[in-house]
PDBQT receptor file of N, H, CA, C and O in Angstrom, charges set to zero:
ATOM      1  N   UNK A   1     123.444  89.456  99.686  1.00  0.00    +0.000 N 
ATOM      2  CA  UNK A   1     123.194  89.853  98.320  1.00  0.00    +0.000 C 
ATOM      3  C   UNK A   1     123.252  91.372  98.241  1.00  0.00    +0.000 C 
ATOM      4  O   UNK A   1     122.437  91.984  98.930  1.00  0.00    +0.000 OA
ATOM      5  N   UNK A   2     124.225  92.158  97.388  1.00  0.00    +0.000 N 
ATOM      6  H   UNK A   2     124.888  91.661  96.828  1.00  0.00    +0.000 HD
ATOM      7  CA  UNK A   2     124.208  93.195  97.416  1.00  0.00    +0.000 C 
ATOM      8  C   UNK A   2     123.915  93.620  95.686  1.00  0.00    +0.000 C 
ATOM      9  O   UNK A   2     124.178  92.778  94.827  1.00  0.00    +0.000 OA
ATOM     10  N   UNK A   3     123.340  95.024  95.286  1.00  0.00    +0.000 N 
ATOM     11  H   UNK A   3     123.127  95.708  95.984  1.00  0.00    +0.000 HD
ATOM     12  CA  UNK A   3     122.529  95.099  94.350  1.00  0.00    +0.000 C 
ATOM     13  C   UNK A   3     123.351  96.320  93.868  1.00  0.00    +0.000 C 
ATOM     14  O   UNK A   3     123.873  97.008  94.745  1.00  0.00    +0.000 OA
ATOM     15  N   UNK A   4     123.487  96.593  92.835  1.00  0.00    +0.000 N 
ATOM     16  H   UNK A   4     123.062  96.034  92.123  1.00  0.00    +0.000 HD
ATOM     17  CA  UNK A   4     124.713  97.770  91.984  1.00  0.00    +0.000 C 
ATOM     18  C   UNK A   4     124.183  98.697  91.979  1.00  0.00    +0.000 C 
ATOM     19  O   UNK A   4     124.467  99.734  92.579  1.00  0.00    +0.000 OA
ATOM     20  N   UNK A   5     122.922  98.376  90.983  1.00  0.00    +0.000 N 
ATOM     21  H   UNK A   5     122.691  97.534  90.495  1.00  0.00    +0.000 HD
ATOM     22  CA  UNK A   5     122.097  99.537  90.482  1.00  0.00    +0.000 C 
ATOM     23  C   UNK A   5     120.583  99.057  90.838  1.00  0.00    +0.000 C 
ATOM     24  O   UNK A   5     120.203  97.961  91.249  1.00  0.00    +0.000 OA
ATOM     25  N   UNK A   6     119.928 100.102  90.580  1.00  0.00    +0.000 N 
ATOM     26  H   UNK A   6     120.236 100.993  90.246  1.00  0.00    +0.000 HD
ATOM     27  CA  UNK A   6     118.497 100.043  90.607  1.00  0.00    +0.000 C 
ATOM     28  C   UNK A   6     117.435  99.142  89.729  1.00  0.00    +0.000 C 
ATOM     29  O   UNK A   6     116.324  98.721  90.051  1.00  0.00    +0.000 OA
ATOM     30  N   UNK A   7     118.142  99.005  88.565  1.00  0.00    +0.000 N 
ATOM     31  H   UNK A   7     119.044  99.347  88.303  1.00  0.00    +0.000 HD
ATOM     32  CA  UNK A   7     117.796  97.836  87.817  1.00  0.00    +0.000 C 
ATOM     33  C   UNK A   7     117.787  96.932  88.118  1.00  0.00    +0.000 C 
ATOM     34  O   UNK A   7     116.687  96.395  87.980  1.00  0.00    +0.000 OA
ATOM     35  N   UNK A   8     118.983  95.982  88.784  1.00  0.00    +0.000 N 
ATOM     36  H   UNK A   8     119.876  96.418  88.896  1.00  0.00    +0.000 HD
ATOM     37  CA  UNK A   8     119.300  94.918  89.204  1.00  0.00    +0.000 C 
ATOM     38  C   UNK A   8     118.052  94.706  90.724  1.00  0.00    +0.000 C 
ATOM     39  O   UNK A   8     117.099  93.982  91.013  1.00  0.00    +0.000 OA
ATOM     40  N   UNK A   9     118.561  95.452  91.124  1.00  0.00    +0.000 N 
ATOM     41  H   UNK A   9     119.334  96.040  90.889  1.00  0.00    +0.000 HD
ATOM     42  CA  UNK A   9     117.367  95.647  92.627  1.00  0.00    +0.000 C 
ATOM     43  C   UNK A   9     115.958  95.395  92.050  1.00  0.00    +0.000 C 
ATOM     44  O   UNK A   9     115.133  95.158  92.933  1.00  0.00    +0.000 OA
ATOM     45  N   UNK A  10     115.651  95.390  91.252  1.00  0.00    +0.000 N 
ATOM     46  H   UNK A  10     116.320  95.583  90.535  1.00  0.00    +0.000 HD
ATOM     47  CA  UNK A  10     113.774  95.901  90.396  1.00  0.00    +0.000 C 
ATOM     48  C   UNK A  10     113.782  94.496  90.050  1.00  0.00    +0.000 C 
ATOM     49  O   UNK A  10     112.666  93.979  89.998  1.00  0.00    +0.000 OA
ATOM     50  N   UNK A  11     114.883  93.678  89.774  1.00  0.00    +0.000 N 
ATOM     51  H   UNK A  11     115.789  94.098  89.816  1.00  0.00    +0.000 HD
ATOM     52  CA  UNK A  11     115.003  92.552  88.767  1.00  0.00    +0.000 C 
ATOM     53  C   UNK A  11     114.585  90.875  89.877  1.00  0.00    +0.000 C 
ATOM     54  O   UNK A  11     114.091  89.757  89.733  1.00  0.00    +0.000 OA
ATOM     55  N   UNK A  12     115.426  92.066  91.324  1.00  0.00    +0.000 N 
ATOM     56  H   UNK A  12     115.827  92.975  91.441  1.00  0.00    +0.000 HD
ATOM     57  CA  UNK A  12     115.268  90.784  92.121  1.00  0.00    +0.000 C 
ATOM     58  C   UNK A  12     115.835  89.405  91.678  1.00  0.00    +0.000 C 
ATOM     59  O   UNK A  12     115.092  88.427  91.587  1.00  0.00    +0.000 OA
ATOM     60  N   UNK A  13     117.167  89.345  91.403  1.00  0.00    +0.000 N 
ATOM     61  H   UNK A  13     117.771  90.139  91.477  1.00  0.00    +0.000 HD
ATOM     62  CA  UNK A  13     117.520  88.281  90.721  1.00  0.00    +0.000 C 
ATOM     63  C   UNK A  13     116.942  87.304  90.181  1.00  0.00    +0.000 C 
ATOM     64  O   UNK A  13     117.130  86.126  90.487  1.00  0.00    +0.000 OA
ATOM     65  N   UNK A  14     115.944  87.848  89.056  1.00  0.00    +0.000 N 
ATOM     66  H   UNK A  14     115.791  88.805  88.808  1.00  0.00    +0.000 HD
ATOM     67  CA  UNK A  14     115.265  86.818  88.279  1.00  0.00    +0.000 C 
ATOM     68  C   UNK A  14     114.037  86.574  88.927  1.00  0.00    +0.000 C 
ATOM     69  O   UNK A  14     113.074  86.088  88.334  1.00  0.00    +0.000 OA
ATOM     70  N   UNK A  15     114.025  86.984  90.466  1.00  0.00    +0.000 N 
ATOM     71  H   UNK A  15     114.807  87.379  90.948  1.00  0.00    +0.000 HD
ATOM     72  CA  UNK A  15     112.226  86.439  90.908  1.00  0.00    +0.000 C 
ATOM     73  C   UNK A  15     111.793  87.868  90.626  1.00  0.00    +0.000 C 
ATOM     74  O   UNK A  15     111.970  88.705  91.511  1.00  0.00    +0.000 OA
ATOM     75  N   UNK A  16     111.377  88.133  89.757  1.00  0.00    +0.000 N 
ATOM     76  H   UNK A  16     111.233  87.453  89.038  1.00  0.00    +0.000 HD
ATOM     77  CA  UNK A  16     110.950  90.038  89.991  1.00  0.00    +0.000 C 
ATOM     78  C   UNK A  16     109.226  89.810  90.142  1.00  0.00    +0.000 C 
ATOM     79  O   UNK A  16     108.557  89.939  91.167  1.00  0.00    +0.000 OA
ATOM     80  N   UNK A  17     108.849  89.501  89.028  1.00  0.00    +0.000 N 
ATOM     81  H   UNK A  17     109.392  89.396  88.195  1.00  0.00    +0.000 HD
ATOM     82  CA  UNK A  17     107.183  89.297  89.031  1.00  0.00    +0.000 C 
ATOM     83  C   UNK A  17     106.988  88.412  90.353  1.00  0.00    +0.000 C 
ATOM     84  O   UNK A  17     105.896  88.701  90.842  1.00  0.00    +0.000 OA
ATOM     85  N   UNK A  18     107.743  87.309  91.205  1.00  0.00    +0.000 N 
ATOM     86  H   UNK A  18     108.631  87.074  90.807  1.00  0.00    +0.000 HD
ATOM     87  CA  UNK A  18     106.754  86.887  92.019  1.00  0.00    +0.000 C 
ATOM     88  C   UNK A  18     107.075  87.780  93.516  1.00  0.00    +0.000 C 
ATOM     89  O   UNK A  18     106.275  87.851  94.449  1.00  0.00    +0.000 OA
ATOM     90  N   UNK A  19     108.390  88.401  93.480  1.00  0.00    +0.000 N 
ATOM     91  H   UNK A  19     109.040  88.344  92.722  1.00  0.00    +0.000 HD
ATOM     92  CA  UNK A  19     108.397  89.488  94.496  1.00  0.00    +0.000 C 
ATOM     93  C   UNK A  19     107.548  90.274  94.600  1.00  0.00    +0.000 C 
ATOM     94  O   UNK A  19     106.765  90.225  95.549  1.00  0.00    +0.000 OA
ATOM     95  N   UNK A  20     107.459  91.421  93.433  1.00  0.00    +0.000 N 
ATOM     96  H   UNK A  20     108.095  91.460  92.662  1.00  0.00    +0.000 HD
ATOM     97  CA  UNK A  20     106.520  92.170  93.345  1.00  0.00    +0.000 C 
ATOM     98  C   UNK A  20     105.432  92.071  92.967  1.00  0.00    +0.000 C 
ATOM     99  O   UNK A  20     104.790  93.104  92.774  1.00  0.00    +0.000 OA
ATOM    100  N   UNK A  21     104.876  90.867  92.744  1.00  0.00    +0.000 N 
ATOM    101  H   UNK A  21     105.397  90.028  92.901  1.00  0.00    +0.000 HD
ATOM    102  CA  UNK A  21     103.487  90.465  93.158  1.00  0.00    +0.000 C 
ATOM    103  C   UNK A  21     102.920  90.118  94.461  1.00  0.00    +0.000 C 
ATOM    104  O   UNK A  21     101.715  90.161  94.711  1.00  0.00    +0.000 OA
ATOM    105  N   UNK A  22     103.695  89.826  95.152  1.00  0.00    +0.000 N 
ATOM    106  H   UNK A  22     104.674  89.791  94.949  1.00  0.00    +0.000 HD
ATOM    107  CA  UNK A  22     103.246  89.482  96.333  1.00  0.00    +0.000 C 
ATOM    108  C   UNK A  22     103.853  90.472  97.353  1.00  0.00    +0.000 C 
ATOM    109  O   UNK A  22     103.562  90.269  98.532  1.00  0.00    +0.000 OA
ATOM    110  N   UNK A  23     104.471  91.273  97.126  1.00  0.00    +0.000 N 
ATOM    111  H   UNK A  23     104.707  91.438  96.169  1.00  0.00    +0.000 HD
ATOM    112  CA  UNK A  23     104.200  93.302  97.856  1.00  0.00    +0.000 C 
ATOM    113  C   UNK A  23     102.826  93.393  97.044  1.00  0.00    +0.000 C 
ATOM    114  O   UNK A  23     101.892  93.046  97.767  1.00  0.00    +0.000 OA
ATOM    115  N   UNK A  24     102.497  93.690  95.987  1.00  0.00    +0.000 N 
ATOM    116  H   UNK A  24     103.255  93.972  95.399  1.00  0.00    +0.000 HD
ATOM    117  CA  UNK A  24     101.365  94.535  95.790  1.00  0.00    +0.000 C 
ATOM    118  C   UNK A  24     100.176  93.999  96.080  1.00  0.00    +0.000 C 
ATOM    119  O   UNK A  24      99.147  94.668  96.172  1.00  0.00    +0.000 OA
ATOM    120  N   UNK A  25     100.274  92.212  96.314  1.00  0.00    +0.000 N 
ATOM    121  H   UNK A  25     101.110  91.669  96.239  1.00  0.00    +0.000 HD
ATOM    122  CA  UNK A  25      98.940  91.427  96.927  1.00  0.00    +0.000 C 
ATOM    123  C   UNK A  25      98.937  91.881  98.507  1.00  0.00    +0.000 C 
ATOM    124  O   UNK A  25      97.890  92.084  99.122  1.00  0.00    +0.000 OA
ATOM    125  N   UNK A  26      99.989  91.989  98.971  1.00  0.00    +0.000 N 
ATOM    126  H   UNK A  26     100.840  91.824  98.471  1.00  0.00    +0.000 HD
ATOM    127  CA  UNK A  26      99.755  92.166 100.608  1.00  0.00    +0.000 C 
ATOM    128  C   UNK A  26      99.324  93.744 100.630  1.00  0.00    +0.000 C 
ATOM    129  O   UNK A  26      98.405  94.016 101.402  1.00  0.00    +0.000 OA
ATOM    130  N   UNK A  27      99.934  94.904  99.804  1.00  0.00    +0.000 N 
ATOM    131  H   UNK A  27     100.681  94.683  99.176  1.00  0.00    +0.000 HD
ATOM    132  CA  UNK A  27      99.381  95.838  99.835  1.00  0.00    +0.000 C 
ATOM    133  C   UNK A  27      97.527  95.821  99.639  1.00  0.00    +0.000 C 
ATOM    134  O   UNK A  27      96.681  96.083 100.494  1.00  0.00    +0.000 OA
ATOM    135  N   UNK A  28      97.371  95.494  98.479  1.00  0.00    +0.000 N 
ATOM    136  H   UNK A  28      98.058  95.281  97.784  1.00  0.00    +0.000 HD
ATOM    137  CA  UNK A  28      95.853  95.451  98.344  1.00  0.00    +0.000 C 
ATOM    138  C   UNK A  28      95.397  94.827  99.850  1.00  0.00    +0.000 C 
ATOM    139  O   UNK A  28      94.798  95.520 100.672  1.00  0.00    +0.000 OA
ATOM    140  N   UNK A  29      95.739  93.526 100.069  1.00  0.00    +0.000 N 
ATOM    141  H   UNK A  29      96.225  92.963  99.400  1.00  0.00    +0.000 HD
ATOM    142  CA  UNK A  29      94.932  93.220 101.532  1.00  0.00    +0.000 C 
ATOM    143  C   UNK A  29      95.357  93.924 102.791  1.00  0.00    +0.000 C 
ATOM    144  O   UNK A  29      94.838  93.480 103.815  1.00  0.00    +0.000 OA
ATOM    145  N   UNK A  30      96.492  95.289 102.982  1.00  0.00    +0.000 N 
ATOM    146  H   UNK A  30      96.914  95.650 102.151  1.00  0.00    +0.000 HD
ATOM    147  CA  UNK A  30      96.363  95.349 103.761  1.00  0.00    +0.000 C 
ATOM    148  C   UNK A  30      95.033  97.057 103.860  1.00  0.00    +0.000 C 
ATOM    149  O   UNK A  30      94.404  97.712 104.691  1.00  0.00    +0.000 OA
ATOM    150  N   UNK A  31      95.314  96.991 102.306  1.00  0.00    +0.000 N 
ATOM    151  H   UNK A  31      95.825  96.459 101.631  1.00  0.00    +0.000 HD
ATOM    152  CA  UNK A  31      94.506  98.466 101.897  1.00  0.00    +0.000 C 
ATOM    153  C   UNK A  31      92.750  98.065 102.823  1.00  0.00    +0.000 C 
ATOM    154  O   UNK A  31      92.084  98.691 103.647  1.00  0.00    +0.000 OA
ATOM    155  N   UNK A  32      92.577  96.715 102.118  1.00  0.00    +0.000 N 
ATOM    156  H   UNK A  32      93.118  96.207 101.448  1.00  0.00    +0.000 HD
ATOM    157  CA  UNK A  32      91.179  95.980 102.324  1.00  0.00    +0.000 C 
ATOM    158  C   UNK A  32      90.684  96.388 103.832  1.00  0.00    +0.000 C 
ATOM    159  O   UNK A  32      89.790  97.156 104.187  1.00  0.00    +0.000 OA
ATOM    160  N   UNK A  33      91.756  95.448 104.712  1.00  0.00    +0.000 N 
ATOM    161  H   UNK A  33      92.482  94.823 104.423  1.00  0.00    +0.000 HD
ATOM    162  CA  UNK A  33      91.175  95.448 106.007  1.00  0.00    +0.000 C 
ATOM    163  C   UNK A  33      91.278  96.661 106.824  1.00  0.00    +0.000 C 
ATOM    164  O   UNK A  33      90.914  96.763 107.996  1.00  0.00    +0.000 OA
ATOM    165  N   UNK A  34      91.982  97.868 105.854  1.00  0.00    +0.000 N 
ATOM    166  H   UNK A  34      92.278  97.785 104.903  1.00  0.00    +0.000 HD
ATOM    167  CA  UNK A  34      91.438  99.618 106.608  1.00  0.00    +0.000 C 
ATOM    168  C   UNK A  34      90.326 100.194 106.042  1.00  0.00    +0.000 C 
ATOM    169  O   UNK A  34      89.621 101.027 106.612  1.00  0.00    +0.000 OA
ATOM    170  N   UNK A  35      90.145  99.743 104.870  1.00  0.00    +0.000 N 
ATOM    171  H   UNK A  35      90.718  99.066 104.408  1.00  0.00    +0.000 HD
ATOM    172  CA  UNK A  35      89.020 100.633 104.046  1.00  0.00    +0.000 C 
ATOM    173  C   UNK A  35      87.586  99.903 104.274  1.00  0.00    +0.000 C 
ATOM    174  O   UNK A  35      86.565 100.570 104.441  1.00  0.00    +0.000 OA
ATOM    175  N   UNK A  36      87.584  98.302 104.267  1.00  0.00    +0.000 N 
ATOM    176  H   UNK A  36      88.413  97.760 104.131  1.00  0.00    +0.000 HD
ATOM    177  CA  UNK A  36      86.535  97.949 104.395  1.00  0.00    +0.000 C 
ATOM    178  C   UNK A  36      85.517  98.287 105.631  1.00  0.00    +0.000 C 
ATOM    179  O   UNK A  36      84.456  98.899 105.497  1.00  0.00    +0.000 OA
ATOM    180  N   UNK A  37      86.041  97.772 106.865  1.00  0.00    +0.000 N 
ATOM    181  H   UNK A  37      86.902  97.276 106.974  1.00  0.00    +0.000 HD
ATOM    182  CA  UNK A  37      85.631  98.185 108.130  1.00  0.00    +0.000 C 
ATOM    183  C   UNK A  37      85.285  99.759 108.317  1.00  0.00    +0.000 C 
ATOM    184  O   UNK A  37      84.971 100.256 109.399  1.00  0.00    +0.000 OA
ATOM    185  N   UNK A  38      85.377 100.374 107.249  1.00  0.00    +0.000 N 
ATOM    186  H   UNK A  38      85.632  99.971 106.370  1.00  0.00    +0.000 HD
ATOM    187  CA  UNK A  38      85.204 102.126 107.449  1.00  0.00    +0.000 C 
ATOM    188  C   UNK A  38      83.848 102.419 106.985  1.00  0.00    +0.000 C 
ATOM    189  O   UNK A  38      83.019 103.168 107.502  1.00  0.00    +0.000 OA
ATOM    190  N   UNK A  39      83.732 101.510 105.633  1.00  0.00    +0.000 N 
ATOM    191  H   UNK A  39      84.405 100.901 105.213  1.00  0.00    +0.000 HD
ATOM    192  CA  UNK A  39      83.034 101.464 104.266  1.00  0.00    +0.000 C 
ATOM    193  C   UNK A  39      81.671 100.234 105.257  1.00  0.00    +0.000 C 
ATOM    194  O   UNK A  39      80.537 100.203 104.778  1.00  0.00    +0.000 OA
ATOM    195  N   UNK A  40      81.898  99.572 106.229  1.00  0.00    +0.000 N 
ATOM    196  H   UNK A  40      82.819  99.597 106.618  1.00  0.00    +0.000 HD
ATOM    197  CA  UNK A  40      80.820  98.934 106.826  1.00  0.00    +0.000 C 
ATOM    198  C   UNK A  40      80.435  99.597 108.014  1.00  0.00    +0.000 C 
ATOM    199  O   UNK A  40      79.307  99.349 108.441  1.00  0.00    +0.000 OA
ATOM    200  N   UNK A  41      81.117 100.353 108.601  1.00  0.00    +0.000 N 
ATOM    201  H   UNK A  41      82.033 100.554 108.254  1.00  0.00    +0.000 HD
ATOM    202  CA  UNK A  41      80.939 100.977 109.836  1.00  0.00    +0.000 C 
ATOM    203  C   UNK A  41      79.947 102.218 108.747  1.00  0.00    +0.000 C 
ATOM    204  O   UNK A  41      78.775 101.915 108.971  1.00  0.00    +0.000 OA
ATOM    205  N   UNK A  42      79.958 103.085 108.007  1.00  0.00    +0.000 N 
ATOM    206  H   UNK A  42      80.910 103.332 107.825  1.00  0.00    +0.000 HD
ATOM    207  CA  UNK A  42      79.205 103.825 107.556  1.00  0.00    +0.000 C 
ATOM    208  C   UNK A  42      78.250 103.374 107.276  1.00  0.00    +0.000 C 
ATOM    209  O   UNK A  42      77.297 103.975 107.773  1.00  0.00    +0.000 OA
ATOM    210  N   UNK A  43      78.033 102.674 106.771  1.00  0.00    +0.000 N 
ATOM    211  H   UNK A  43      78.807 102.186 106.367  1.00  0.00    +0.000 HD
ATOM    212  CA  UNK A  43      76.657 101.714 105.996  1.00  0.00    +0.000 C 
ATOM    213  C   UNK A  43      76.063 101.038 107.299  1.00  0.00    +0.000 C 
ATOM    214  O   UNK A  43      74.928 100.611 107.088  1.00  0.00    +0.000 OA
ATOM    215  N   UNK A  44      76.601 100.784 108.823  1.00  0.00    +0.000 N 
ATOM    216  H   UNK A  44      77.523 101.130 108.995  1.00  0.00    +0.000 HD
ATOM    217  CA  UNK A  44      75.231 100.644 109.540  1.00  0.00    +0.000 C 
ATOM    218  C   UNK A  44      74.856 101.714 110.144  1.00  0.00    +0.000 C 
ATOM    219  O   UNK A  44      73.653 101.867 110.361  1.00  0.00    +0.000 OA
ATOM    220  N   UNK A  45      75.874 102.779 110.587  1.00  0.00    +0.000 N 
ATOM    221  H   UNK A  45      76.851 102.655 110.411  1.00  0.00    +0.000 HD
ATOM    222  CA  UNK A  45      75.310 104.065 110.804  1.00  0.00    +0.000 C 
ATOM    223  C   UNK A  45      74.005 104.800 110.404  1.00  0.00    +0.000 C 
ATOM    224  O   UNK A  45      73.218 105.554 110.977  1.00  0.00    +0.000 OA
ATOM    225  N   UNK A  46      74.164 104.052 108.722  1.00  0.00    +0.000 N 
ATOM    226  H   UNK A  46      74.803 103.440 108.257  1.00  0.00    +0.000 HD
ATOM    227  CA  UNK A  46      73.186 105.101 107.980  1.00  0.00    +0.000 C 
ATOM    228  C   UNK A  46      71.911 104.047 107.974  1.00  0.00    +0.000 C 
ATOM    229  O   UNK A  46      70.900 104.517 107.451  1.00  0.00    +0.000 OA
ATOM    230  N   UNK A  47      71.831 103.055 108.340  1.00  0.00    +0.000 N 
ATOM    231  H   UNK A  47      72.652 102.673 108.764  1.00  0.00    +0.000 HD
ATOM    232  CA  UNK A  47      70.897 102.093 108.354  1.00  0.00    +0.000 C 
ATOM    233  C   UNK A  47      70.036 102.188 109.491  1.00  0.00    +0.000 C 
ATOM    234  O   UNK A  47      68.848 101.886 109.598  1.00  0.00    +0.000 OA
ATOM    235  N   UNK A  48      70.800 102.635 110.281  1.00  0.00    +0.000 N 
ATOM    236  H   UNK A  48      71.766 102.880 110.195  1.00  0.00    +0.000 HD
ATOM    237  CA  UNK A  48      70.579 102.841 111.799  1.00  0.00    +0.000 C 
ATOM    238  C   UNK A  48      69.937 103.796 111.834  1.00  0.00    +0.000 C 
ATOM    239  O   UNK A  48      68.734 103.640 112.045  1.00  0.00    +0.000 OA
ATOM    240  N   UNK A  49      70.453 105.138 111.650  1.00  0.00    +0.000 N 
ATOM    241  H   UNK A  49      71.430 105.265 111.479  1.00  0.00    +0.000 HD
ATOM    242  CA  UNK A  49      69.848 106.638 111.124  1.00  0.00    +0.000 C 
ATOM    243  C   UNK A  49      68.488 106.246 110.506  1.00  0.00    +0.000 C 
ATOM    244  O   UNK A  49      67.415 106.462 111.069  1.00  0.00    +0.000 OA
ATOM    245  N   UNK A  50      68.653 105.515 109.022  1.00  0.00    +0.000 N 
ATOM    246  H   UNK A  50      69.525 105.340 108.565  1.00  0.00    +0.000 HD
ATOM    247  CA  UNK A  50      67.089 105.220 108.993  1.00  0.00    +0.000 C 
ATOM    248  C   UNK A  50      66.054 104.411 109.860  1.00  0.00    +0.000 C 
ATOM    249  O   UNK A  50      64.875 104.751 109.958  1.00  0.00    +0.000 OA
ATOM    250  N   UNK A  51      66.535 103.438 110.407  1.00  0.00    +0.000 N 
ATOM    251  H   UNK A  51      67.493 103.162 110.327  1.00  0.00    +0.000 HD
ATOM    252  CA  UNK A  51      65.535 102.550 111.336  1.00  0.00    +0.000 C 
ATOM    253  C   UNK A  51      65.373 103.378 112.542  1.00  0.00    +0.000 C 
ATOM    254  O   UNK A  51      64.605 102.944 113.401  1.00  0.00    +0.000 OA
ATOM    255  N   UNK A  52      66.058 104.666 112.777  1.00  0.00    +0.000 N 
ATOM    256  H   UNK A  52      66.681 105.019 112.080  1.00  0.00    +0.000 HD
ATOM    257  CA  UNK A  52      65.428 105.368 113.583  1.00  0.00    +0.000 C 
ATOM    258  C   UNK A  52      64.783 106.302 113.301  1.00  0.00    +0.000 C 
ATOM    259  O   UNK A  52      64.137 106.878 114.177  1.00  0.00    +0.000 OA
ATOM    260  N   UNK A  53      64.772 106.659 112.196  1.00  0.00    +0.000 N 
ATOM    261  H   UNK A  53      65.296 106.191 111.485  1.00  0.00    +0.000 HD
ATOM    262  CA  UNK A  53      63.817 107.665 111.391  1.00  0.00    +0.000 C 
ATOM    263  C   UNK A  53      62.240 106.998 111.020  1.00  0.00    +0.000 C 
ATOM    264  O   UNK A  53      61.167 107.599 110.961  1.00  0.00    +0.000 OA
ATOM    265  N   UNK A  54      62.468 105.848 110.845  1.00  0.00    +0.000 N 
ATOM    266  H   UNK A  54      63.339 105.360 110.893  1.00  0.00    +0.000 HD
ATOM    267  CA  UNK A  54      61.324 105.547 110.209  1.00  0.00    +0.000 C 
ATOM    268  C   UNK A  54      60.380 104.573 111.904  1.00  0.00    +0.000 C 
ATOM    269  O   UNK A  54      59.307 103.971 111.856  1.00  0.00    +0.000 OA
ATOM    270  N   UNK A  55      61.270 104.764 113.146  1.00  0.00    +0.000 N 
ATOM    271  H   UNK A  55      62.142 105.252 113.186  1.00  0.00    +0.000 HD
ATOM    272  CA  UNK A  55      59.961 104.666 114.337  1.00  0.00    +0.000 C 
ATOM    273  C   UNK A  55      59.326 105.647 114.771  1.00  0.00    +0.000 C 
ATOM    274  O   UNK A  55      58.274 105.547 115.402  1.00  0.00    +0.000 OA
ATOM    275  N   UNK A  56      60.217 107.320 114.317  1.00  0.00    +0.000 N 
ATOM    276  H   UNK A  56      61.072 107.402 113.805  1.00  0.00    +0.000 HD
ATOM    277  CA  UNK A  56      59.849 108.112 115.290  1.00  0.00    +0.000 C 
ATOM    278  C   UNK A  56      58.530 108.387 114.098  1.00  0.00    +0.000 C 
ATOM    279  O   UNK A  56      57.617 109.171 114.357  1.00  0.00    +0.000 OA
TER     280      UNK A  56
């Protein structure tokens, strides 16, 4: 399958919405599984920080 213009390419011969829905779903999940683990790794740090603040 070869594509002329940039339009045609965007159009995805007629599958356009379920192509580019499912790039921007795998994007979001792949956004998820870098940001989350960052966003939980901070939050026991700081949990930690306090449960050691609050023996000494």
């Amino acid at each position: 399958m070869t594509f002329n213009s940039l339009a045609e390419f965007l159009a995805m011969g007629g599958y356009a919405f379920y192509v580019w829905t499912s790039y921007g779903l795998t994007l979001v999940v792949m956004l998820a599984n870098i940001i989350i683990p960052i966003w939980q790794r901070k939050q026991f740090l700081r949990s930690l920080s306090l449960k050691q603040q609050r023996s000494e």
